[in-house]
PAZAPA-4460 file (N, C-alpha, C; in steps of 0.05 Angstrom, whole numbers, plus 32768, in hexadecimal, padded with zeros to 4 digits):
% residues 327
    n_x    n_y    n_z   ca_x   ca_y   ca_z    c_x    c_y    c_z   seq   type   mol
   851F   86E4   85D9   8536   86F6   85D9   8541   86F9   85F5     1      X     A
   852D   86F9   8607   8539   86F9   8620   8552   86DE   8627     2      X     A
   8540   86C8   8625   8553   86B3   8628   8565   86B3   861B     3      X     A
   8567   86B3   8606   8585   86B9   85F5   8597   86D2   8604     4      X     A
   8595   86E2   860C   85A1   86F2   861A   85B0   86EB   862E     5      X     A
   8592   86E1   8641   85A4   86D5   8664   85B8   86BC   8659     6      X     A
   85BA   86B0   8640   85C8   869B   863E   85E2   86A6   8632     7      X     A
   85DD   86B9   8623   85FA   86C7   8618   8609   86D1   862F     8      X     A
   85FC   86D9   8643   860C   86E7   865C   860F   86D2   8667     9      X     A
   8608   86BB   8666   8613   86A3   8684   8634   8699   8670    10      X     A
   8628   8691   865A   8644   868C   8641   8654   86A0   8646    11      X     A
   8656   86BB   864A   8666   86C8   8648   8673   86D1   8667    12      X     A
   8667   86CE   8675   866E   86C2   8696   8679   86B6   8699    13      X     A
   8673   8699   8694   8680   8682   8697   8691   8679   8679    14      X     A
   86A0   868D   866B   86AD   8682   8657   86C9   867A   8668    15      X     A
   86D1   866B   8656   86F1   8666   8656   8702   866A   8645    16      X     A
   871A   8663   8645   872D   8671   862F   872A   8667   8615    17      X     A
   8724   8656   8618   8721   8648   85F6   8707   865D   85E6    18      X     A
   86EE   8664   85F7   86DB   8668   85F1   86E5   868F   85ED    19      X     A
   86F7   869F   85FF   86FF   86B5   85F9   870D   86BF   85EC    20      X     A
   8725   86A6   85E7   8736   86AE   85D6   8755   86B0   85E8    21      X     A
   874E   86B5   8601   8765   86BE   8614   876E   869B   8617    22      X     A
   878F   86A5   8614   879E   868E   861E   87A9   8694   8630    23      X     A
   87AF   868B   864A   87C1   8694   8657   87DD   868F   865A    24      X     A
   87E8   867A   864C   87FC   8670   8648   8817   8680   862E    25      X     A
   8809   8690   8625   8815   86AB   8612   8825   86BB   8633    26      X     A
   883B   86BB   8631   884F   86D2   8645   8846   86EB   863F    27      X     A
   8842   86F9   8656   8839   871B   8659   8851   8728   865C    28      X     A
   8859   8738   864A   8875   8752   8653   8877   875A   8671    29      X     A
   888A   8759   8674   8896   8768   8690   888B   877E   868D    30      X     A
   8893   8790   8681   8893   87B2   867B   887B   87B1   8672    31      X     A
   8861   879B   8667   8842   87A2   866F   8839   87A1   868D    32      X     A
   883E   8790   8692   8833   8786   86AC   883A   87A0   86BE    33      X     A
   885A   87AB   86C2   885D   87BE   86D0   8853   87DF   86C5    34      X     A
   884D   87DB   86B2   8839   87F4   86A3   881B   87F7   86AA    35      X     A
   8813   87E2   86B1   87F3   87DF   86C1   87F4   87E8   86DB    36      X     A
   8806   87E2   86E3   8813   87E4   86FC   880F   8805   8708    37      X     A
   8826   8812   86F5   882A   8825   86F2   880E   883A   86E9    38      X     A
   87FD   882D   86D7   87E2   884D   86CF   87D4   8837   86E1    39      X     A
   87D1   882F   86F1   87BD   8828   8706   87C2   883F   871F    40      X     A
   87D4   883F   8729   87E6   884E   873A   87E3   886E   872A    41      X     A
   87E7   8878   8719   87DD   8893   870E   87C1   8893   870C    42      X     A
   87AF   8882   870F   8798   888C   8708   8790   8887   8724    43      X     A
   8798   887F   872E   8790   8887   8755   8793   88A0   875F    44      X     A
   87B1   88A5   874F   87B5   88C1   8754   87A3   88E0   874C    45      X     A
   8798   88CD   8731   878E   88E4   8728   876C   88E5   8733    46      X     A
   8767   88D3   873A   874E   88D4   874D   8746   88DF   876B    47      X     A
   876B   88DA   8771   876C   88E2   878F   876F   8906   8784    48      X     A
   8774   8912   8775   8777   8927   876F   8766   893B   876D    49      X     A
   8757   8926   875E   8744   8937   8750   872C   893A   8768    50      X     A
   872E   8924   877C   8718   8923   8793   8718   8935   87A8    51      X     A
   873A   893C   87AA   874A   894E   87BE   8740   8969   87BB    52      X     A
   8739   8972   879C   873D   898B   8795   8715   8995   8797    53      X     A
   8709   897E   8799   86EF   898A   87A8   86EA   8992   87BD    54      X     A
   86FE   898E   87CA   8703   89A5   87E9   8713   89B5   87F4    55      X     A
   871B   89C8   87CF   8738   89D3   87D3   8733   89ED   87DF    56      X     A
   8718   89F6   87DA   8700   8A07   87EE   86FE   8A0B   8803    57      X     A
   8701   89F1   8813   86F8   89EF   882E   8717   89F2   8839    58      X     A
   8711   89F5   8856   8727   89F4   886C   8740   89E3   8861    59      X     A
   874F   89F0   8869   876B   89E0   8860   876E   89CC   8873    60      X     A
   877A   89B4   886C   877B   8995   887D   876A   898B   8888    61      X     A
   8752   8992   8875   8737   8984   887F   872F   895D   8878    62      X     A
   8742   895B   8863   8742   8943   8860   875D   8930   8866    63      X     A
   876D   8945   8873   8785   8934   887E   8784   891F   8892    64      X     A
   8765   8922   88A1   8769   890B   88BB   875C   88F9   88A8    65      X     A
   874F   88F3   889C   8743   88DD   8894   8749   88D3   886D    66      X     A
   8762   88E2   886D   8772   88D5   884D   8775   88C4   8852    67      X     A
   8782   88AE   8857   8789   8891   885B   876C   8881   8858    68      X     A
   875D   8886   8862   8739   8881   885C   872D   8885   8845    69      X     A
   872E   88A1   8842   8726   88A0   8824   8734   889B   880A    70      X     A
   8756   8897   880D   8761   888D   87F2   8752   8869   87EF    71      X     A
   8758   885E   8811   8747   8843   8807   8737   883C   8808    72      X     A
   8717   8855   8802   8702   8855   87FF   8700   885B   87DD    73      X     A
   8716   886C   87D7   8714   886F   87B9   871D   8858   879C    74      X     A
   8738   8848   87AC   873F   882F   87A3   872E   8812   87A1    75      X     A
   871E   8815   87B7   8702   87FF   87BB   86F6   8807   87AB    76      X     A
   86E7   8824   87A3   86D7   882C   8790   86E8   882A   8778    77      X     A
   86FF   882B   8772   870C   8822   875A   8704   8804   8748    78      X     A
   870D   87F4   8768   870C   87DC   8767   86F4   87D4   875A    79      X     A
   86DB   87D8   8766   86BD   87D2   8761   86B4   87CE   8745    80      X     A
   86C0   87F4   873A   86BC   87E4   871F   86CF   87DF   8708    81      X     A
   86DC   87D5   8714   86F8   87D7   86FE   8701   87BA   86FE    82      X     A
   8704   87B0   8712   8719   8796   8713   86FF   8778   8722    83      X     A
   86ED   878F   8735   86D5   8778   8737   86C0   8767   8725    84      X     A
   86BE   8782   870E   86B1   877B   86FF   86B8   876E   86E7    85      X     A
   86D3   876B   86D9   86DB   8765   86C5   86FB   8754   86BF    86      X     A
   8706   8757   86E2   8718   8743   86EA   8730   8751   86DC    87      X     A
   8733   876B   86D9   8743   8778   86CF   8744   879C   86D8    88      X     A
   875A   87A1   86D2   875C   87BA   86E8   8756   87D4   86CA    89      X     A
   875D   87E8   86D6   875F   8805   86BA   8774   87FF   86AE    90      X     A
   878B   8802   86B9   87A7   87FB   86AE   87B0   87E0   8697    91      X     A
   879C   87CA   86A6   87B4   87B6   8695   8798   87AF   8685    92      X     A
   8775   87BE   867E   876D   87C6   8666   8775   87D2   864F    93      X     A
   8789   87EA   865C   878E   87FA   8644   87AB   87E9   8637    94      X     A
   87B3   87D5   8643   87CC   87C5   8632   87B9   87AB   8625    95      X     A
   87A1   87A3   8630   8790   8791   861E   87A4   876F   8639    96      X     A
   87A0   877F   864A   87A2   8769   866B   878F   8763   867A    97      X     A
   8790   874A   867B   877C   8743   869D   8787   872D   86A9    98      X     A
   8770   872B   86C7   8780   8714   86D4   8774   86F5   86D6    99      X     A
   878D   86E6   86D3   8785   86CE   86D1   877F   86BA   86EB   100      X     A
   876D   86AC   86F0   8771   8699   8709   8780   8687   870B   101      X     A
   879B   8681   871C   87AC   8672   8718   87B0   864F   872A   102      X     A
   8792   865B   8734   878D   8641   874A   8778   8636   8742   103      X     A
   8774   8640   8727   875B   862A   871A   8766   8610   8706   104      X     A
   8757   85F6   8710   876A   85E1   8700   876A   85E5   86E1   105      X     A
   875F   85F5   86DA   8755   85ED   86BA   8772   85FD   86AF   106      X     A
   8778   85F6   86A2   878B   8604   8689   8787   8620   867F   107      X     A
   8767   8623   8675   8759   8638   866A   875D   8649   8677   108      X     A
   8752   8663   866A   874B   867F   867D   873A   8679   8690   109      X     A
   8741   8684   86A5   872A   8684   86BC   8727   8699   86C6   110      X     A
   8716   86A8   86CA   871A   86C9   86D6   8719   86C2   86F2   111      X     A
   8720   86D9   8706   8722   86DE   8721   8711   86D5   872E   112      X     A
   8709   86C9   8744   86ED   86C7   8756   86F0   86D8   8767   113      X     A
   86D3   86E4   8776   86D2   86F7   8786   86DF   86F5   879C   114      X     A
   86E7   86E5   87A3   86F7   86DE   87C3   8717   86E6   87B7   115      X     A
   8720   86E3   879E   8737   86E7   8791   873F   870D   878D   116      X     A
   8721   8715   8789   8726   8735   8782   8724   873B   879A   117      X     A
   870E   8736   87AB   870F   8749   87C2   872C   8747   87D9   118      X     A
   873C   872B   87D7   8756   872E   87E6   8767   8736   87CD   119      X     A
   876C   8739   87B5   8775   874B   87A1   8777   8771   87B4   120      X     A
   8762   8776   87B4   8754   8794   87B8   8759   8799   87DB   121      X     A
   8754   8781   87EB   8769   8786   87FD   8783   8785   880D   122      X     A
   8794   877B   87F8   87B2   8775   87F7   87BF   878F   87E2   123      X     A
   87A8   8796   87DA   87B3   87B7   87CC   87AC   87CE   87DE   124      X     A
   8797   87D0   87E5   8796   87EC   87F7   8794   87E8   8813   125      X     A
   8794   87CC   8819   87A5   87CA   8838   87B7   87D0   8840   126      X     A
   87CE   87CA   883F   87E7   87D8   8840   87EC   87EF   8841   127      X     A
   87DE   87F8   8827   87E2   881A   881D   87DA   882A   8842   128      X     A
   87C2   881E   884A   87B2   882E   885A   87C8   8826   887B   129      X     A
   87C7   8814   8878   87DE   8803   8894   87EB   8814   8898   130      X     A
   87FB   881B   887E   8819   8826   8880   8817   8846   8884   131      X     A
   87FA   884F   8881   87FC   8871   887F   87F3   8872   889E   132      X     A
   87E0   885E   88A5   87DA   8865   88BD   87E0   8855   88DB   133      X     A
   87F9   8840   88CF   8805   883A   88EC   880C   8847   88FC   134      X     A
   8813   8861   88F7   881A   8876   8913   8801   887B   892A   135      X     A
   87F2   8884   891B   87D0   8887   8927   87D0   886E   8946   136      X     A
   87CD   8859   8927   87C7   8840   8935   87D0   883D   894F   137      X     A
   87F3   883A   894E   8802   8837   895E   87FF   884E   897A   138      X     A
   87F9   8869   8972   87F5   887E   8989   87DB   8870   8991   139      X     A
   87C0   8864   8985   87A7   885A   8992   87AD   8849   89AD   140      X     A
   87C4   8832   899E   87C3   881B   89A7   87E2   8823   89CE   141      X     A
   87E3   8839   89C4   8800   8843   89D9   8816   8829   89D3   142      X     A
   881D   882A   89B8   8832   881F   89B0   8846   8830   899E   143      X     A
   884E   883F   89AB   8867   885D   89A1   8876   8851   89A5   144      X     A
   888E   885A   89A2   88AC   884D   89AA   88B1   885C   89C4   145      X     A
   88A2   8877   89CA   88AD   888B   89DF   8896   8888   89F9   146      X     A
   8880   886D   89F1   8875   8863   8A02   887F   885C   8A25   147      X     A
   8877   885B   8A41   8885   8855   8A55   8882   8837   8A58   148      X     A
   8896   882D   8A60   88A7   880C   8A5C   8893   8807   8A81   149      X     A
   8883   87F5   8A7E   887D   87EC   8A9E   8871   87CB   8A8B   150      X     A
   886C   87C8   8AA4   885B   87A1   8AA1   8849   87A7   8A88   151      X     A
   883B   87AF   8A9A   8821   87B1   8A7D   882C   87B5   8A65   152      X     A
   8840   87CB   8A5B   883E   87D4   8A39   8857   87BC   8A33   153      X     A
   885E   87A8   8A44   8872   879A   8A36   8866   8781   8A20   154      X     A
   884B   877E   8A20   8836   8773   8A00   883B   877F   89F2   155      X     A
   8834   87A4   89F6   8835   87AB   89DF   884D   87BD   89D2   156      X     A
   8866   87B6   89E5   887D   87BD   89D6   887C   87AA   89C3   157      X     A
   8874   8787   89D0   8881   877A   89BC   886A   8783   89A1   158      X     A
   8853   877B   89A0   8845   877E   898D   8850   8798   8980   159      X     A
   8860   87A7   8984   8865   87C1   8976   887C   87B5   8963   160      X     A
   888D   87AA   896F   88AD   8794   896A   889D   8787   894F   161      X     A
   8884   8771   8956   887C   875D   8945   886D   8772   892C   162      X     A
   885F   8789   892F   8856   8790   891C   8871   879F   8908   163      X     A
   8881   87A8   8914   889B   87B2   8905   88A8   879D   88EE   164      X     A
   88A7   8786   8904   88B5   8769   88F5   88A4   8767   88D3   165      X     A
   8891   875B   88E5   887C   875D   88C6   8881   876E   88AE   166      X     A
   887E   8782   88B4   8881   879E   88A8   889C   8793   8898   167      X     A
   88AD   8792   88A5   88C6   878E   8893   88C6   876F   8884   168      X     A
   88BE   875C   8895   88B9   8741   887E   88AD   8746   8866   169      X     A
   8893   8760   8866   887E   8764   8851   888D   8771   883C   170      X     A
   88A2   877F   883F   88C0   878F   882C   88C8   877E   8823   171      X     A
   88D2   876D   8835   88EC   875F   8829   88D7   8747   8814   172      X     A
   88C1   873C   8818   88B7   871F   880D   88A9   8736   87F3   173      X     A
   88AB   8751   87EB   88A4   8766   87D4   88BA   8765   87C3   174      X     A
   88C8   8769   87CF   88E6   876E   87C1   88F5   8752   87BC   175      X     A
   88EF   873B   87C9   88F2   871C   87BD   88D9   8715   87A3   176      X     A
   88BC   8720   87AA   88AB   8713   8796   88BD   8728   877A   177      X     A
   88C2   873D   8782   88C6   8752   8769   88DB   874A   874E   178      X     A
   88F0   8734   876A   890B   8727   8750   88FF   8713   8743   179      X     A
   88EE   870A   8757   88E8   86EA   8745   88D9   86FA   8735   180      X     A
   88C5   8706   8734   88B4   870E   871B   88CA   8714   86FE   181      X     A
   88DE   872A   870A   88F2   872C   86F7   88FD   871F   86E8   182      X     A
   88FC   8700   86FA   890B   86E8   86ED   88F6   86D6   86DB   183      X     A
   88E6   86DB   86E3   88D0   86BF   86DC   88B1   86CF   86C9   184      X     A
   88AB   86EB   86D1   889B   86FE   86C2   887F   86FB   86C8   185      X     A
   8873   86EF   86DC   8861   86EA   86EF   8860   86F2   870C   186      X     A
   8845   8705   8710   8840   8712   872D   8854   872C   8738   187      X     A
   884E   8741   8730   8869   875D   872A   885B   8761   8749   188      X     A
   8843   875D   875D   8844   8764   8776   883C   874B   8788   189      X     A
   883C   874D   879A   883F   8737   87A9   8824   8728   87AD   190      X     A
   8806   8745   87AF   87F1   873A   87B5   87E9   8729   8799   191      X     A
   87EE   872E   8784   87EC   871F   8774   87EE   8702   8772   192      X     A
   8807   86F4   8780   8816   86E5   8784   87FF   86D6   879D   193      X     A
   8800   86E2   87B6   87EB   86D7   87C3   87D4   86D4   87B8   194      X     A
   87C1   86DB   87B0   87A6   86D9   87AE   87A6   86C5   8790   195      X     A
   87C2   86C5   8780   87BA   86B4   8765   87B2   86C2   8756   196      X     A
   87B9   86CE   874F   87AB   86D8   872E   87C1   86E7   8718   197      X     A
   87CB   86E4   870A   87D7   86E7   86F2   87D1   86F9   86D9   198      X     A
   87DE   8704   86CF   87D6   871B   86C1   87DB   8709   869E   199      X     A
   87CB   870C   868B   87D3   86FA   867A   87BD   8714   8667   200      X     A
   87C5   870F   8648   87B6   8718   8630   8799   871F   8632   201      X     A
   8785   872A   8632   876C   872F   8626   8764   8723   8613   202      X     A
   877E   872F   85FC   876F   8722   85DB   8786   8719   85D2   203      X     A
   8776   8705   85BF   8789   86E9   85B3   87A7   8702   85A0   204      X     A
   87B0   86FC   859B   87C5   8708   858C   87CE   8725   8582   205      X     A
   87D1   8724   85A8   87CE   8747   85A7   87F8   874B   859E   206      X     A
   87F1   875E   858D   880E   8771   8587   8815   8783   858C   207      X     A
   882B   8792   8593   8832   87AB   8598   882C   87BC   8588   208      X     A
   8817   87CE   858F   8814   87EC   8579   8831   8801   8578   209      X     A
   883C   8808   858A   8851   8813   8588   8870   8803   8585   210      X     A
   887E   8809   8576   888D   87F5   8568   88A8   8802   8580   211      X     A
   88C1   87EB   857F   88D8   87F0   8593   88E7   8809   858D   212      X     A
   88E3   8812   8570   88F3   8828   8563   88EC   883D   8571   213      X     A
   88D0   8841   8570   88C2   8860   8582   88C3   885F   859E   214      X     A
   88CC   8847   85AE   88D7   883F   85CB   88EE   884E   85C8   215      X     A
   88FE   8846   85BB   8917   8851   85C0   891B   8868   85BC   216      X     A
   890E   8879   85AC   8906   8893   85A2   88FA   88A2   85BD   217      X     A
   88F2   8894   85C5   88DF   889B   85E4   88F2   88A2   85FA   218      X     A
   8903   888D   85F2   8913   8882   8612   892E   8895   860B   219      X     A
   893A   889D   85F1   894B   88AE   85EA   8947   88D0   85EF   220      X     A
   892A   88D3   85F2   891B   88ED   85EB   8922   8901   8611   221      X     A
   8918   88DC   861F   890E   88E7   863E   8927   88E9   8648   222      X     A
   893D   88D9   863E   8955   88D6   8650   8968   88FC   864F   223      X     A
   8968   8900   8628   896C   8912   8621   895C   8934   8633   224      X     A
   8948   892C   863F   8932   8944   8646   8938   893E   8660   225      X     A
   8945   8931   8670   8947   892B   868E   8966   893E   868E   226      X     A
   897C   8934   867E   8995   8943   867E   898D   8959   8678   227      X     A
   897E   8971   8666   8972   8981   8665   8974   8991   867F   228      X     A
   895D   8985   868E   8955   8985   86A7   8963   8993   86B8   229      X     A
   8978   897D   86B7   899A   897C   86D0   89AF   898C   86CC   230      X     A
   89B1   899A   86AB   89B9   89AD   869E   89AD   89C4   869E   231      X     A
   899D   89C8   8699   899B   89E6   8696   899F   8A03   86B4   232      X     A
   8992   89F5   86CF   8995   8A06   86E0   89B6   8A06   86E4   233      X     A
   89C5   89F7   86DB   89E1   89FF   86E0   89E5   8A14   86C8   234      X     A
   89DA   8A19   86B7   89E5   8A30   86A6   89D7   8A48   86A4   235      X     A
   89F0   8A61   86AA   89E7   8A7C   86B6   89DD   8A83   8694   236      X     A
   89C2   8A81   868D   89BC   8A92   8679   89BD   8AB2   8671   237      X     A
   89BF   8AB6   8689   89BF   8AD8   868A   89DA   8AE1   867A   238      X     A
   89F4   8AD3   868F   8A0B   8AD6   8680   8A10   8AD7   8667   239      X     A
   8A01   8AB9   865B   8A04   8ABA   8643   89F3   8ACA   8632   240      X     A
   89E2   8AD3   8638   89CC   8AE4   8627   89DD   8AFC   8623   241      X     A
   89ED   8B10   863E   8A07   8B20   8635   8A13   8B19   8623   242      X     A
   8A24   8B05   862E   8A37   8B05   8620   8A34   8B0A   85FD   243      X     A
   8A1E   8AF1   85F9   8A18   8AF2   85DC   8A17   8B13   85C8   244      X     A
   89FF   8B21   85E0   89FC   8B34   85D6   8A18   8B50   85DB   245      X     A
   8A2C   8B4B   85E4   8A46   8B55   85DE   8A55   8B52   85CF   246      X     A
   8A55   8B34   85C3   8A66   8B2B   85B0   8A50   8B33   8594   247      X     A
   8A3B   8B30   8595   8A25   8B3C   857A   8A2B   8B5B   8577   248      X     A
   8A2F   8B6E   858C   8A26   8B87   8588   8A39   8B98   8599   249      X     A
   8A4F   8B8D   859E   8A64   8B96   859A   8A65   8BAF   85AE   250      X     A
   8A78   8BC5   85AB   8A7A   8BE1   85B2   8A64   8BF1   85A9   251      X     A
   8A4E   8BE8   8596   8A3B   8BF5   858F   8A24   8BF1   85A5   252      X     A
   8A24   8BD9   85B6   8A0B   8BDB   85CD   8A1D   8BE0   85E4   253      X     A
   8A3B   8BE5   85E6   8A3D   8BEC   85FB   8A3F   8C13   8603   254      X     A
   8A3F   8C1D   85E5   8A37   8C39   85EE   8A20   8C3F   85F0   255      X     A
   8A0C   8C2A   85E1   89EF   8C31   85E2   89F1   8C2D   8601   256      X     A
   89F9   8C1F   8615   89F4   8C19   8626   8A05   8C31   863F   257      X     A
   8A12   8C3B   8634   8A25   8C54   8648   8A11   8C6F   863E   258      X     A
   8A06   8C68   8629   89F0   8C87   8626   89E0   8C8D   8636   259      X     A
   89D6   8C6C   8635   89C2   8C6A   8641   89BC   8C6E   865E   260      X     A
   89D2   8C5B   866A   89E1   8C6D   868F   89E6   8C83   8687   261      X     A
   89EE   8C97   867B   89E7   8CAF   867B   89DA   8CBE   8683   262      X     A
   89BC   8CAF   866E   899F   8CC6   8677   8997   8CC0   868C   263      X     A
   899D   8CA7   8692   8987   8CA1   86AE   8981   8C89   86B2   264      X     A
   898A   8C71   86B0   898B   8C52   86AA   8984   8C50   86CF   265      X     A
   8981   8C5D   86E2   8971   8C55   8700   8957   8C59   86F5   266      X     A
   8953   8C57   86E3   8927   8C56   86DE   891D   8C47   86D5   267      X     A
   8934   8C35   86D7   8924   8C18   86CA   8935   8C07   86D1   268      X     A
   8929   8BEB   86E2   8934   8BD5   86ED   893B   8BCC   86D6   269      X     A
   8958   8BBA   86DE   8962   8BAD   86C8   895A   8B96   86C7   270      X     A
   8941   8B85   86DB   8937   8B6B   86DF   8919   8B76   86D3   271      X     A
   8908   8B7D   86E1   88F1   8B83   86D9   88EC   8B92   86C9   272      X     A
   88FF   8BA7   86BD   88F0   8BB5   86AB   88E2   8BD2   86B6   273      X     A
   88D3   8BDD   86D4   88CC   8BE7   86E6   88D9   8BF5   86E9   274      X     A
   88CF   8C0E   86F5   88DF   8C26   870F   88EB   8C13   871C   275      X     A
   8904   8C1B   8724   8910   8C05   8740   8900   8C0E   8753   276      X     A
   8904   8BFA   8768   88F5   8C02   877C   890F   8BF5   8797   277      X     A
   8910   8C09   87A4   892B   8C0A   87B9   8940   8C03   87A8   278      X     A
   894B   8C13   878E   895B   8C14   8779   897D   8C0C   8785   279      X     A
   898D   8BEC   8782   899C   8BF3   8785   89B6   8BE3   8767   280      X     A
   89CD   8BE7   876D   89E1   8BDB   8754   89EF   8BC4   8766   281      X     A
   89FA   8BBA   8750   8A0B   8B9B   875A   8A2C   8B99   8750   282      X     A
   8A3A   8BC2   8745   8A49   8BB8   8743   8A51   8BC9   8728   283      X     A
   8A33   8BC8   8719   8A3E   8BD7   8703   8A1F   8BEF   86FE   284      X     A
   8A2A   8BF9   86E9   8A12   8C1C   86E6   89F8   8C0B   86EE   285      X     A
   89ED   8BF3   86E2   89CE   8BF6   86E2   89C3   8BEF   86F6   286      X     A
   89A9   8BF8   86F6   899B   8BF4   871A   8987   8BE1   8711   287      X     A
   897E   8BDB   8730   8968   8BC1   872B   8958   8BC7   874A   288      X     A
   893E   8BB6   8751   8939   8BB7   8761   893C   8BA8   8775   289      X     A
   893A   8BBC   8791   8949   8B9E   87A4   8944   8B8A   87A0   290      X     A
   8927   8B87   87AB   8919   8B6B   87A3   891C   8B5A   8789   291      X     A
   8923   8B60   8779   892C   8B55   8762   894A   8B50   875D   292      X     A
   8952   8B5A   875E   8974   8B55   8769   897C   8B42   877D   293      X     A
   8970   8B4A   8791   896E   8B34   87AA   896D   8B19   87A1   294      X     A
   8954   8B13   879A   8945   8AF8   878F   895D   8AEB   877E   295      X     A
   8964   8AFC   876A   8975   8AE7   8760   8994   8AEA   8764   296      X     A
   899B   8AF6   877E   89B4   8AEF   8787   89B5   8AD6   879C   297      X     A
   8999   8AD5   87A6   898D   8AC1   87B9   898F   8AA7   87AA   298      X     A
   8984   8AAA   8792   8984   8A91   8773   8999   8A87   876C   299      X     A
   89B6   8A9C   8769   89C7   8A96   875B   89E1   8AA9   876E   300      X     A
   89EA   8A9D   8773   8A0C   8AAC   877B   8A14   8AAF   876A   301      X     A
   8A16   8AA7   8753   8A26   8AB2   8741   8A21   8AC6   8735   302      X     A
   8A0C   8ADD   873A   89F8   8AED   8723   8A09   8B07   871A   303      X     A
   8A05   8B05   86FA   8A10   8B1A   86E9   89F9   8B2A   86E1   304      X     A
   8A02   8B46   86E2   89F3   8B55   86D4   89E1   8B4D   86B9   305      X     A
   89C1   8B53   86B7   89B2   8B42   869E   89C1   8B53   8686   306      X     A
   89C8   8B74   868E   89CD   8B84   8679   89E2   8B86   866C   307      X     A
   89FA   8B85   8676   8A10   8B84   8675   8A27   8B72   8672   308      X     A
   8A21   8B59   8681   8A28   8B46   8686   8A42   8B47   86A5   309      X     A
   8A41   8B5D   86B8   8A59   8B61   86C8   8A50   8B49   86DA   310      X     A
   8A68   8B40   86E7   8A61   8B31   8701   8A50   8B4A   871A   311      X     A
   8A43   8B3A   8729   8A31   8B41   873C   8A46   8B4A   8751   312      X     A
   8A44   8B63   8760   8A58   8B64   8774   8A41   8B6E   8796   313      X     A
   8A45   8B7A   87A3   8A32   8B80   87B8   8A26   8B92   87AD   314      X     A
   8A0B   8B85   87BE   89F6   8B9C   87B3   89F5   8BBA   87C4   315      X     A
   89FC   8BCF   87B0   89FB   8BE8   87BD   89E2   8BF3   87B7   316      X     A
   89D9   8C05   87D1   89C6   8C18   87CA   89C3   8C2C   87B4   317      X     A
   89B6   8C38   87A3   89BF   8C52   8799   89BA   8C67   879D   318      X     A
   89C6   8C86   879C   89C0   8C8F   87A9   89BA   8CA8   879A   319      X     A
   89A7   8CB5   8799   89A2   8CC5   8789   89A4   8CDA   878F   320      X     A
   89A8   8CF7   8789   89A6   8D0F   8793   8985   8D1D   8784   321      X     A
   8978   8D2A   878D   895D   8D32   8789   8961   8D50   878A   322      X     A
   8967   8D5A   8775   895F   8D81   8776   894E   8D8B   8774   323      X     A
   8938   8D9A   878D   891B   8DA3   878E   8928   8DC0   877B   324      X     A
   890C   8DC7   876B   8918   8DDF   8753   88FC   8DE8   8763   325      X     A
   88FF   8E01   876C   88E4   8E12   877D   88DC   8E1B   875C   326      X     A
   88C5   8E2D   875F   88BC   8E38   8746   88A9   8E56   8753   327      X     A
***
């Protein structure tokens, strides 16, 4: 039994595509490939989050000098067992993806070699870390821009010049790999592209579970809920909540409403509900409290009365008269 085992695991080690089932020559979706992409990148997030909030306790900016360290201490630990061990990341598992070796002669599947993942894993969180902490670097190295110009720092102006250059070749040769991918549907980032490896099927005749109808249903739903969005803080609800209730209730809520200034309508904020507190009006009978009034003249220039529906005019104090009755 033993032997049968260690031999099932060397077979399944050393399978190839004929023996897995994976072809690599089946085209992978754009909109997969950039969907792996994409919950790879959220689930960093949600690890960097969730890691953040075990020292939401301690001193504030206790992990700010050494973030750039530990996001790509947490991405290596990603790496380890996610994409080291199985030549495939979280993301382009849950679409039924992995990666292919593209510098192996054989035709077949070939999974990644270790020299393939580990410059994979550092062409992903290299950069990330470069780019958060070139300033550091640069103040180590006394290569500022506001540095003093003599003999000596004229190396490392230039080296400041040459690491800038780079920097921008590494943009521009992202945003060249990004069209061709667009064009051709191979390598959506660049380290990909270097190190060789290709994102191709898992399993032989995989289909879409969600059909294009419920896409569009999707893509109609979010577009609809974004205008939403961009709409609603432009509309004064208050106004309209008046208005409505003037046109419903007529001269019958607006004497309920003159009775009511009558008895004593300064004893209750027209925002909160509350005693006012530093009671003043905007214009018409009802009072509110400063602080509440304030806030949302601060919110809205345009603010109408919630009760009434009047336009907002300056806010006056009110002023009450107080008759002590001796006894």
């Amino acid at each position: 039994m033993g032997l049968k085992s260690e031999d099932d695991q060397k077979r399944v080690i050393g399978s190839s595509g004929s023996e897995t089932g994976i072809d690599p020559q089946i085209p992978v979706l754009r909109i997969s490939q950039l969907d792996a992409l994409e919950l790879d990148s959220a689930l960093e997030q949600l690890l960097w989050t969730q890691f953040s909030q075990c020292f939401q306790n301690c001193r504030p900016g206790l992990l700010t000098p050494v973030e750039p360290e530990l996001k790509a201490l947490l991405q290596l630990v990603l790496w380890r067992f996610t994409l080291y061990s199985s030549s495939t990341t979280v993301g382009q598992s849950l679409l039924s993806l992995c990666y292919h070796n593209t510098l192996a002669s054989s035709a077949h599947y070939k999974p990644l070699s270790r020299r393939q993942k580990l410059g994979l894993a550092l062409l992903t969180a290299g950069p990330c870390w470069l780019r958060e902490r070139s300033h550091s670097l640069l103040l180590c190295l006394g290569l500022t821009p506001g540095s003093s110009a003599s003999e000596s720092d004229f190396f490392q102006e230039a080296l400041r010049k040459s690491l800038t250059l780079i920097s921008g070749i590494t943009q521009l040769a992202s945003i060249l790999n990004f069209l061709v991918f667009l064009r051709k549907g191979h390598h959506p980032i660049l380290a990909e592209r270097a190190v060789g490896s290709r994102a191709v099927f898992s399993k032989p005749n995989v289909t879409r579970n969600i059909t294009y109808e419920y896409m569009n249903r999707e893509l109609l739903w979010h577009g609809f809920a974004e205008f939403l969005i961009f709409l609603l803080p432009l509309i004064n609800t208050r106004k309209l909540k008046a208005k409505a209730y003037s046109v419903l209730f007529g001269a019958e809520r607006t004497g309920l409403d003159g009775a009511r200034d009558g008895e004593g309508v300064w004893r209750e904020c027209g925002l909160c509900g509350e005693w006012p507190t530093m009671p003043h009006r905007v214009g018409c009978q009802h009072v509110f409290c400063y602080y509440c009034i304030k806030s949302q003249s601060i919110a809205n220039a345009y603010i109408t009365c919630p009760k009434c529906g009047a336009e907002a005019g300056q806010l006056e104090p009110v002023k009450m008269e107080v008759e002590m009755v001796g006894r």
